[in-house]
Biopython code that builds the backbone (N, CA, C, O; Angstrom):
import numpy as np
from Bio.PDB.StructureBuilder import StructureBuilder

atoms = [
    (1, "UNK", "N", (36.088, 48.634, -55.601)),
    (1, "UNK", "CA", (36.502, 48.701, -56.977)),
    (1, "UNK", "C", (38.011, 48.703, -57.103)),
    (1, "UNK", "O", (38.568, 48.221, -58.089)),
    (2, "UNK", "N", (38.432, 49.057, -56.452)),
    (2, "UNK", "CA", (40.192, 49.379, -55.819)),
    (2, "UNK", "C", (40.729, 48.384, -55.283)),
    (2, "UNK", "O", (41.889, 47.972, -55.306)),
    (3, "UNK", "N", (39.822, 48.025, -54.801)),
    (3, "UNK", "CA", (40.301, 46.329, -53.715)),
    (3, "UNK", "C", (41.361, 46.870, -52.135)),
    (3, "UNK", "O", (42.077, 46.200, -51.391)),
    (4, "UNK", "N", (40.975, 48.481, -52.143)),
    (4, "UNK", "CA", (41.303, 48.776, -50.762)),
    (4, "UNK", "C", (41.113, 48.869, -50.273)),
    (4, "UNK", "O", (39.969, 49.153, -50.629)),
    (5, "UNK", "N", (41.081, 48.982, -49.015)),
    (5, "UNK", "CA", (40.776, 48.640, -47.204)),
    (5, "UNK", "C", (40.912, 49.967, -46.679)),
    (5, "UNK", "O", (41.880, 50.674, -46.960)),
    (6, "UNK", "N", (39.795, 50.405, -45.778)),
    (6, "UNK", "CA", (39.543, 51.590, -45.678)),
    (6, "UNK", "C", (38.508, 51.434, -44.359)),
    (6, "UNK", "O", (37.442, 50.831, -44.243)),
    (7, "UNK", "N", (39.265, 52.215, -43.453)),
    (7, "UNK", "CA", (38.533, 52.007, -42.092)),
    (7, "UNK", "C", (37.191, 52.416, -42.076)),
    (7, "UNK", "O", (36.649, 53.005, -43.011)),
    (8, "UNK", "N", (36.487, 52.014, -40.692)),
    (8, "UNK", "CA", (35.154, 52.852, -40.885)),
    (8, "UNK", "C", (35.121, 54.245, -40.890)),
    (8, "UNK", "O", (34.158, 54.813, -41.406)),
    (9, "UNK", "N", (35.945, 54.815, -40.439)),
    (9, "UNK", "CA", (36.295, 56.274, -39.868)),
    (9, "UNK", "C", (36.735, 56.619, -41.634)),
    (9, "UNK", "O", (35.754, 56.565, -42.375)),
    (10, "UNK", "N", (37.382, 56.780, -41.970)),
    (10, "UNK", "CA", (37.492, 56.817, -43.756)),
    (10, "UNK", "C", (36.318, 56.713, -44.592)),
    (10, "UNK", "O", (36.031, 57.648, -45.339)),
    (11, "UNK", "N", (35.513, 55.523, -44.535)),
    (11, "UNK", "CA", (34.364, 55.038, -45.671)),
    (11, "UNK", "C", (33.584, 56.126, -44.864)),
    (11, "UNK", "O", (32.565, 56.503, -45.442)),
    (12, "UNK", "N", (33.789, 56.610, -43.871)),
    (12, "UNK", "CA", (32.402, 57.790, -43.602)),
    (12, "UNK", "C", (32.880, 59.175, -43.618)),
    (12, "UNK", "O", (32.146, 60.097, -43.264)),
    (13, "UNK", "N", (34.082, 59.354, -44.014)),
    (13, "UNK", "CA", (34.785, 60.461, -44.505)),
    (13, "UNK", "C", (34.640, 60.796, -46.017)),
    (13, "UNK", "O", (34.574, 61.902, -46.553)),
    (14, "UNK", "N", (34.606, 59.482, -46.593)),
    (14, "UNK", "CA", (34.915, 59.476, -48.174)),
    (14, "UNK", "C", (33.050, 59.511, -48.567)),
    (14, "UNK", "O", (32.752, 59.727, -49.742)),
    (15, "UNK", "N", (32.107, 59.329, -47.715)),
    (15, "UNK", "CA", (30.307, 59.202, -47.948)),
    (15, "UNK", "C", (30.252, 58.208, -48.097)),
    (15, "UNK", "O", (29.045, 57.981, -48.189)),
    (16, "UNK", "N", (31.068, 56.818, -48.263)),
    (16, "UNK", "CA", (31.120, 55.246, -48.380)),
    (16, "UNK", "C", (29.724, 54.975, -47.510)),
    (16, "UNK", "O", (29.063, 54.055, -47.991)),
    (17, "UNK", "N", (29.313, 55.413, -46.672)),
    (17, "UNK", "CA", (29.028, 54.872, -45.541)),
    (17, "UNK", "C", (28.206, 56.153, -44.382)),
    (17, "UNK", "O", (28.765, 57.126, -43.875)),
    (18, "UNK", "N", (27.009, 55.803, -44.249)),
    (18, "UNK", "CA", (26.186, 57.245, -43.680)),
    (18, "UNK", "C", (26.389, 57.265, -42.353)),
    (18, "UNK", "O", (26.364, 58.297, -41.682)),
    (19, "UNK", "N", (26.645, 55.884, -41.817)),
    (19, "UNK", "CA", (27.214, 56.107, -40.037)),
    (19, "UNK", "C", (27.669, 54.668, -39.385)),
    (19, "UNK", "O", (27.289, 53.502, -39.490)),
    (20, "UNK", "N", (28.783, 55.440, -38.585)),
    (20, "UNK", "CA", (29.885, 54.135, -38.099)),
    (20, "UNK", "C", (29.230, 53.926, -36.470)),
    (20, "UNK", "O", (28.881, 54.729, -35.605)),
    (21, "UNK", "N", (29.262, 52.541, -36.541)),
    (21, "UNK", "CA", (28.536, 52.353, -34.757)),
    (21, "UNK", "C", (29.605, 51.736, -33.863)),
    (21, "UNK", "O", (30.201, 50.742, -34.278)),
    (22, "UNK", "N", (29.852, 52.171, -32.844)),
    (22, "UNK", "CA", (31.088, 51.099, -31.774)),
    (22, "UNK", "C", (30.199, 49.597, -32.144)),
    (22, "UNK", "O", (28.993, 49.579, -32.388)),
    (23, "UNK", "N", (31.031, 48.470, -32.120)),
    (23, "UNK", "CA", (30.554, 47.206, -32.518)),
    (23, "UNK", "C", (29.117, 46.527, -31.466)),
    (23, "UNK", "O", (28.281, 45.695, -31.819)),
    (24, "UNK", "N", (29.256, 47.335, -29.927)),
    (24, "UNK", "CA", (28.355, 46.670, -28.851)),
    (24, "UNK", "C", (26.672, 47.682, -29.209)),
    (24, "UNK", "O", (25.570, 47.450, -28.713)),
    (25, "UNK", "N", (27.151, 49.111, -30.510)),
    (25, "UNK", "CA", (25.696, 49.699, -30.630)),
    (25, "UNK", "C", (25.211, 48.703, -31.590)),
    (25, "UNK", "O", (24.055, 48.305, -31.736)),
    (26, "UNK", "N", (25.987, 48.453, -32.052)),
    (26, "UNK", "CA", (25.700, 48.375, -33.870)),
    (26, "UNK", "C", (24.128, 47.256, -34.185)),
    (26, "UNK", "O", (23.194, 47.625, -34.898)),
    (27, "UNK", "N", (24.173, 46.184, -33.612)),
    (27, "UNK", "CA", (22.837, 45.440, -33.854)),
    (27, "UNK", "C", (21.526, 46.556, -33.102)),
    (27, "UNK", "O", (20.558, 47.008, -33.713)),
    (28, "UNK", "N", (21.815, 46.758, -31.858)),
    (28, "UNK", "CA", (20.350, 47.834, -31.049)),
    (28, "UNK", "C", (20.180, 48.522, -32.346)),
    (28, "UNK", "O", (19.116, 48.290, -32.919)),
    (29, "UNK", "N", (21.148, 49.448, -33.015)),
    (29, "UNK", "CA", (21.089, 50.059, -34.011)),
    (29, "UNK", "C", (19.787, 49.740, -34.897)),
    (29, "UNK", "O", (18.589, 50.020, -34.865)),
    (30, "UNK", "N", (20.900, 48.812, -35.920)),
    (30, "UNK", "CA", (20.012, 47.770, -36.488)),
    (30, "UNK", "C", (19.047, 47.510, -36.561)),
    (30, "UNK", "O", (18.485, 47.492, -37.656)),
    (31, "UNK", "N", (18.262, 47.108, -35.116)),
    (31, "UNK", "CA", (17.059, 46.970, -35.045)),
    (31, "UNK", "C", (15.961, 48.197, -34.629)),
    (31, "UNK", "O", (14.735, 48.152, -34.529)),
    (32, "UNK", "N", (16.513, 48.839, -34.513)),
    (32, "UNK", "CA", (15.911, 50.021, -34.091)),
    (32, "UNK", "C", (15.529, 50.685, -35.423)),
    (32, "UNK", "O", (14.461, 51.295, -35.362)),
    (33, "UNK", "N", (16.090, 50.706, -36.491)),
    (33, "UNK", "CA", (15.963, 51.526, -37.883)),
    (33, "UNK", "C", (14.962, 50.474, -38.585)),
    (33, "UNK", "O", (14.114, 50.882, -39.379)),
    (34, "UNK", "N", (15.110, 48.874, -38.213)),
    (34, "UNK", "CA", (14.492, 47.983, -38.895)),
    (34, "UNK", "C", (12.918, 48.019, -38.235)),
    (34, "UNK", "O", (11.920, 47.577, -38.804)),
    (35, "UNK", "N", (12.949, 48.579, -37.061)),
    (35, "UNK", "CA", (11.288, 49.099, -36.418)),
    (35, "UNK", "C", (10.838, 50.176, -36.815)),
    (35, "UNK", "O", (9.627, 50.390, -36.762)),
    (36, "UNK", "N", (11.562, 50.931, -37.215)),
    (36, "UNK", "CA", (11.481, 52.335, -37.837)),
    (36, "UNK", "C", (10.879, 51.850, -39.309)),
    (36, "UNK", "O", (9.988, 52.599, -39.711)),
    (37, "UNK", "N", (11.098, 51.085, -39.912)),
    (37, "UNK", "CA", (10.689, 50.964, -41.167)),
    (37, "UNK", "C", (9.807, 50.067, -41.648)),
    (37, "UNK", "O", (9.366, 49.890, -42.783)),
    (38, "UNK", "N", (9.515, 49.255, -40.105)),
    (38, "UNK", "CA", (8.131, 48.087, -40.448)),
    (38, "UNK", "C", (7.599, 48.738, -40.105)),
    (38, "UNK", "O", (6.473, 48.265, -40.262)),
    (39, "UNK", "N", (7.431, 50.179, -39.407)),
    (39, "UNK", "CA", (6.130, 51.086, -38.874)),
    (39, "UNK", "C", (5.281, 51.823, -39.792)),
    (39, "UNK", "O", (4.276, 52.501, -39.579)),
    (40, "UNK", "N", (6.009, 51.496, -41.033)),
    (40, "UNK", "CA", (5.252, 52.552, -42.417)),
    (40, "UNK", "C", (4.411, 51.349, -42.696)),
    (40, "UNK", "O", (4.476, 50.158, -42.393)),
    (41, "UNK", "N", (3.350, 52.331, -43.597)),
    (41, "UNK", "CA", (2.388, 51.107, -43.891)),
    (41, "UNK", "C", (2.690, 49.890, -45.268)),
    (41, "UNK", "O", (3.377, 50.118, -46.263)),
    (42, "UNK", "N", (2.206, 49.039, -45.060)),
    (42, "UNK", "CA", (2.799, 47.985, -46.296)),
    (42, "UNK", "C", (3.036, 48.707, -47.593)),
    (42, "UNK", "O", (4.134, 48.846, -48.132)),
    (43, "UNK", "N", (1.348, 49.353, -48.232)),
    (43, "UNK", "CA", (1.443, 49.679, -49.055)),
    (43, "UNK", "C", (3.245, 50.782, -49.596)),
    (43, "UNK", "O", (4.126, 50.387, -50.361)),
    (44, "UNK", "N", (3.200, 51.842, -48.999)),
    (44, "UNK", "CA", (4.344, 52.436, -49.270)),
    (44, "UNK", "C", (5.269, 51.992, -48.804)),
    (44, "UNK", "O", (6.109, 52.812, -49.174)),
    (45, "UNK", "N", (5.979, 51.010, -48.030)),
    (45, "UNK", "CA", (6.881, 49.704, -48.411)),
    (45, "UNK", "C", (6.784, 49.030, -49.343)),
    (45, "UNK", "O", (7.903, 48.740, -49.764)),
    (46, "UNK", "N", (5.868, 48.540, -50.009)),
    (46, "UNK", "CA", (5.883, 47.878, -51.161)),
    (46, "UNK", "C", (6.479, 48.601, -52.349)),
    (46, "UNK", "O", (7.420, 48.408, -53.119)),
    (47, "UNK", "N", (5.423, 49.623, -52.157)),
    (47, "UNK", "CA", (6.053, 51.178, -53.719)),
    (47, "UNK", "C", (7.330, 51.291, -53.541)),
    (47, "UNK", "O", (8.078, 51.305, -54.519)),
    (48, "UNK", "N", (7.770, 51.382, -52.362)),
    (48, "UNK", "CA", (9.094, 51.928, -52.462)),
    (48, "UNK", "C", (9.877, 50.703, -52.712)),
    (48, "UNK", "O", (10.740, 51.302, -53.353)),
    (49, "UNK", "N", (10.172, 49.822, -52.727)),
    (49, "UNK", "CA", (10.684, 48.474, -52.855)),
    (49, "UNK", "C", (11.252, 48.510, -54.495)),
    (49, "UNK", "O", (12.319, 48.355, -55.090)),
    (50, "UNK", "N", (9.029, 48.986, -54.985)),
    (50, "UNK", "CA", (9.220, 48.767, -56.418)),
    (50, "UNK", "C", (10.389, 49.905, -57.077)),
    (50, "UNK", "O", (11.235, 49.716, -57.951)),
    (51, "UNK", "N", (10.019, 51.324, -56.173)),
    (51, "UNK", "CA", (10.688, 52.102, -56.954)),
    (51, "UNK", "C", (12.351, 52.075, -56.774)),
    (51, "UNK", "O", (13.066, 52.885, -57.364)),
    (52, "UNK", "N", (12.815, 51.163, -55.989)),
    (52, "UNK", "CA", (14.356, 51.051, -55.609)),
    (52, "UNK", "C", (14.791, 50.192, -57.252)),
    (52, "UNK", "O", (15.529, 50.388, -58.218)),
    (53, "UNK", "N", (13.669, 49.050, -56.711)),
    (53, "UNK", "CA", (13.978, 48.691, -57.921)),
    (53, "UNK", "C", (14.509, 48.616, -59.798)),
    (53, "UNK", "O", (15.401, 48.154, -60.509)),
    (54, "UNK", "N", (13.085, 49.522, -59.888)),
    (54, "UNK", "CA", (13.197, 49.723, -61.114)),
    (54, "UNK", "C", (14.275, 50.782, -61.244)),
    (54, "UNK", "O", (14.646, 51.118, -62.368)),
    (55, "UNK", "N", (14.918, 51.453, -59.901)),
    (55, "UNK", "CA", (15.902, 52.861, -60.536)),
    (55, "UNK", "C", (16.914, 52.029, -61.121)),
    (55, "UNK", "O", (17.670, 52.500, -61.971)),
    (56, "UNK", "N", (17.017, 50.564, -60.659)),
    (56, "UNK", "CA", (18.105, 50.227, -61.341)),
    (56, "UNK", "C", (18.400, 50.147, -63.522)),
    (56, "UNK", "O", (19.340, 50.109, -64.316)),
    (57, "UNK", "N", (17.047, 50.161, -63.534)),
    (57, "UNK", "CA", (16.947, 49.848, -65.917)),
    (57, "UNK", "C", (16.165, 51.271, -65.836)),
    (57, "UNK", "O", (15.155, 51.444, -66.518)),
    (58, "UNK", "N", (16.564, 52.073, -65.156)),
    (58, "UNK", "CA", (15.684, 53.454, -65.940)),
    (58, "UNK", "C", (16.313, 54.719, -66.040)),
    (58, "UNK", "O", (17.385, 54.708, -65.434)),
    (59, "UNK", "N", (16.107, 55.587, -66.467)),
    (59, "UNK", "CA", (17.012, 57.140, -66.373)),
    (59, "UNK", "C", (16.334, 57.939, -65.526)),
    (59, "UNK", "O", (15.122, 57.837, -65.340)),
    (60, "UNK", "N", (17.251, 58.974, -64.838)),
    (60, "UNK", "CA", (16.803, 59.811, -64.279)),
    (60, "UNK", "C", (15.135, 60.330, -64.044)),
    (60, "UNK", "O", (14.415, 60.070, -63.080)),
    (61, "UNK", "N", (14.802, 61.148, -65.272)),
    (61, "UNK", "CA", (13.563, 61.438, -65.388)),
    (61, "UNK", "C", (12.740, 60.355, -65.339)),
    (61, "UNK", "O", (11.961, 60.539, -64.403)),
    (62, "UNK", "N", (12.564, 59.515, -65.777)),
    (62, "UNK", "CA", (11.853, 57.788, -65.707)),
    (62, "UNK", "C", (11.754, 57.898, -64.585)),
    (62, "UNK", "O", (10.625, 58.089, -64.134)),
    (63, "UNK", "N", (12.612, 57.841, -63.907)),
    (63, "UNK", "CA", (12.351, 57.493, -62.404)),
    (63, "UNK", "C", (11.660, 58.346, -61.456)),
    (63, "UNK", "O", (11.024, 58.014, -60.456)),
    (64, "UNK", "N", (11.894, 59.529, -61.944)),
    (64, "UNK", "CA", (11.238, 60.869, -61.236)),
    (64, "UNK", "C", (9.921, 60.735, -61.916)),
    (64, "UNK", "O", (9.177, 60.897, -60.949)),
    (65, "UNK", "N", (9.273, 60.580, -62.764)),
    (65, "UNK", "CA", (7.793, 60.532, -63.010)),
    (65, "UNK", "C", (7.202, 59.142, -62.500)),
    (65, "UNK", "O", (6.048, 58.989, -62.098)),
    (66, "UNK", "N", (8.137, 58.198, -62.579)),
    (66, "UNK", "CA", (7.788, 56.946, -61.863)),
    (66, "UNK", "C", (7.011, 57.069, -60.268)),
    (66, "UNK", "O", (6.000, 56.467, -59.907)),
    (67, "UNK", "N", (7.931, 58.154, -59.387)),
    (67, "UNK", "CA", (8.460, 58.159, -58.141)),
    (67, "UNK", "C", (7.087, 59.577, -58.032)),
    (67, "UNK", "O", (6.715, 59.679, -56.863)),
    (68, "UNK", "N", (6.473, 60.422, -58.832)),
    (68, "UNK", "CA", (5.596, 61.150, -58.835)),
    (68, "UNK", "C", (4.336, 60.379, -58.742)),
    (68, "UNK", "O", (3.652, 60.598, -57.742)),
    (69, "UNK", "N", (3.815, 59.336, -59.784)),
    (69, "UNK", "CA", (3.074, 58.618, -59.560)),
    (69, "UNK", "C", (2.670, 57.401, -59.129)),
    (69, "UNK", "O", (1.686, 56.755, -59.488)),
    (70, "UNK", "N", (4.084, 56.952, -57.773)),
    (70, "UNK", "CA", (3.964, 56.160, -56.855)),
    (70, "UNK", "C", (2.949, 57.624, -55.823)),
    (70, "UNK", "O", (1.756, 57.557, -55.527)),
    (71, "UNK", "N", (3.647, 58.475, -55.580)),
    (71, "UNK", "CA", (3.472, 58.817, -54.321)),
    (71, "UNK", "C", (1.890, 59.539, -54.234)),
    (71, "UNK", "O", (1.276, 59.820, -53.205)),
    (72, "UNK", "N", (1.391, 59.764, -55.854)),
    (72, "UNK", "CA", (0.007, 60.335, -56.068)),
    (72, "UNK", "C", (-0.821, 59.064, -55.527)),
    (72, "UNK", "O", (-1.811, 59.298, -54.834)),
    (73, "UNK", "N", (-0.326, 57.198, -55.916)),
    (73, "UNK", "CA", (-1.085, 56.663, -55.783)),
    (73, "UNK", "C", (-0.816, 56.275, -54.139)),
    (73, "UNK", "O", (-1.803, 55.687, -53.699)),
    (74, "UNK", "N", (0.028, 56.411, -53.335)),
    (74, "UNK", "CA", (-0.392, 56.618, -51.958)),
    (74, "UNK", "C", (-0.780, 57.534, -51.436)),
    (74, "UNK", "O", (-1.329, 57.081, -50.432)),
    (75, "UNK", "N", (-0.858, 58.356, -51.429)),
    (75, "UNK", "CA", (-1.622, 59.170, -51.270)),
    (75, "UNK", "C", (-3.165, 59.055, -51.515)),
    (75, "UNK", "O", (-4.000, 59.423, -50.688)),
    (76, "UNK", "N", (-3.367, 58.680, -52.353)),
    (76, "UNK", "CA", (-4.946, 58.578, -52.767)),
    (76, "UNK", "C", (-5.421, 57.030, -51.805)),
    (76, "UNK", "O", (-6.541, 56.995, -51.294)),
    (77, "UNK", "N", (-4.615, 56.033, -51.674)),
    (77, "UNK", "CA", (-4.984, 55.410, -50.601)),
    (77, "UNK", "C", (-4.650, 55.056, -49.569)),
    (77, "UNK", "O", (-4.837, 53.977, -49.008)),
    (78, "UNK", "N", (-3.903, 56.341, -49.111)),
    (78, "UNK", "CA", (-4.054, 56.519, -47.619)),
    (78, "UNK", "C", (-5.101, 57.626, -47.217)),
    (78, "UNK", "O", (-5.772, 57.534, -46.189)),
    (79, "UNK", "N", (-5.174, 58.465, -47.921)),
    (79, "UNK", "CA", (-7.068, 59.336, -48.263)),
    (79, "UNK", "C", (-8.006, 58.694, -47.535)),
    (79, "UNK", "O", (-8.543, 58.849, -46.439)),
    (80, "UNK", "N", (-8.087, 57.573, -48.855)),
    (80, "UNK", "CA", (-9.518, 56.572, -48.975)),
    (80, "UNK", "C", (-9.205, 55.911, -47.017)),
    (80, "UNK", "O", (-10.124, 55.466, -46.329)),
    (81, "UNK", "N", (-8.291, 55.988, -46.713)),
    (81, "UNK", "CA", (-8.424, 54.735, -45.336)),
    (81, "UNK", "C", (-8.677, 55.518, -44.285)),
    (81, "UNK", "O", (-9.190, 55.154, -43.227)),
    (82, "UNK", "N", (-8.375, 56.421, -44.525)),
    (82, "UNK", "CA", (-8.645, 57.876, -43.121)),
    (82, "UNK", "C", (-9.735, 58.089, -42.483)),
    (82, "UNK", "O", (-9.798, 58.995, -41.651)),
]
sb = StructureBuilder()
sb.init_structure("model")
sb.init_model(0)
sb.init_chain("A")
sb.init_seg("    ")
for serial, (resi, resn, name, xyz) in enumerate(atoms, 1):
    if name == "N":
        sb.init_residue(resn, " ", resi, " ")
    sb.init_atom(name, np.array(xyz, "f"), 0.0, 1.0, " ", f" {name:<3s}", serial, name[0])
structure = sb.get_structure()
């Protein structure tokens, strides 16, 4: 927004940024979080997709009752698959 330049060591000082990798971790990284997150099941990848989404046109509370009855409806079918 500033148009300033700000090391990695800074953007993870300032919360810019949740973690800085030496450049030779950084893809293992990468893929390691990206296995981490094809391991959930579709369904709640999908919900959550939706609910990233929609936080963008909604308010707070919207989103929190939204985000209540995503997680009632996984829940109820991950129940049913057990």
């Amino acid at each position: 927004m500033t148009s300033e330049i700000f090391s990695a060591a800074e953007a993870l000082h300032m919360g810019l940024v949740d973690r800085v990798y030496r450049e030779n971790e950084f893809w293992p990284q990468v893929s390691s979080f990206a296995e981490r997150i094809a391991s959930h099941p579709p369904a709640a990848l999908s919900a959550a997709k939706r609910l990233i989404n929609a936080s963008e046109d909604t308010d707070l509370r919207t989103g929190c009752l939204l985000e209540r009855e995503t997680a009632t409806h996984i829940n109820v079918i991950s129940d049913s698959l057990a």
